[in-house]
C-alpha positions, -999 to 999 in steps of 0.1 A, spaced: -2 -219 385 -20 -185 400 -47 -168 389 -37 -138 383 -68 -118 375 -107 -120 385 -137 -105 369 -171 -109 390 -205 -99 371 -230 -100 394 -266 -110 384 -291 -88 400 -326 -107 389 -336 -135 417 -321 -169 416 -296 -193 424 -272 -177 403 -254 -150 418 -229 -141 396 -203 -148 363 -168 -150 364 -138 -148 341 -104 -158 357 -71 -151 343 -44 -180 346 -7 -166 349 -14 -136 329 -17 -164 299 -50 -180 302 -85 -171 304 -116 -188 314 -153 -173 306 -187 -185 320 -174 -201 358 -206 -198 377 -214 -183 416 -241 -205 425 -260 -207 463 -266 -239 473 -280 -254 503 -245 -259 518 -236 -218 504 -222 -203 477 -198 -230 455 -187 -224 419 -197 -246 382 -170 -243 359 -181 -233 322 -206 -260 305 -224 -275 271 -252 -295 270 -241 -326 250 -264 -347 227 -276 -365 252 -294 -336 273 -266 -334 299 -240 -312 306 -207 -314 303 -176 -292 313 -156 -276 290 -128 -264 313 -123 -279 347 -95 -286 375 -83 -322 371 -76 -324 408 -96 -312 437 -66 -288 457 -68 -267 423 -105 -266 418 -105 -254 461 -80 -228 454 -98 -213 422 -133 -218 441 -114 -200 471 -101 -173 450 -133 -164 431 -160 -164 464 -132 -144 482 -133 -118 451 -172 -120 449 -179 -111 481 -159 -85 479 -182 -70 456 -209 -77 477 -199 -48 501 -204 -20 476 -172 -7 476 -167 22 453 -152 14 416 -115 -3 421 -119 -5 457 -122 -46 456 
């Protein structure tokens, strides 16, 4: 499996939030909504969630073992901070 394609949208306002990301699977599969969130320990990403009945949240879409959830999380920080050097348009 490779991901094939990465879309960063940075968020500008303050917060813990830095940015949304959409990653394309093998030129097959997308997935919307992945999070780039700075934590205490850095930057690490939240796959897309719901809140369920029960006030919590729940993924929709996630890794089922932890080598593929490092190696998206690894491909998407890599791509954002790219576009945290201002690079002109297609330059990252």
């Amino acid at each position: 499996m490779q991901i094939t394609d990465v879309r960063v949208r940075k968020i500008e306002k303050e917060g813990k939030m830095k940015a949304i990301v959409s990653i394309t699977m093998d030129n097959e599969f997308v997935i919307h909504d992945i999070k780039v969130i700075e934590g205490e320990k850095g930057l690490f990403i939240a796959m897309p969630s719901r809140k369920a009945a029960d006030g919590e949240y729940r993924d929709i879409a996630h890794p089922i073992n932890s080598a593929t959830r490092d190696m998206i999380q690894n491909v998407i920080l890599s791509k954002y901070e790219m576009t945290t050097l201002d690079l002109p348009e297609g330059e990252f």
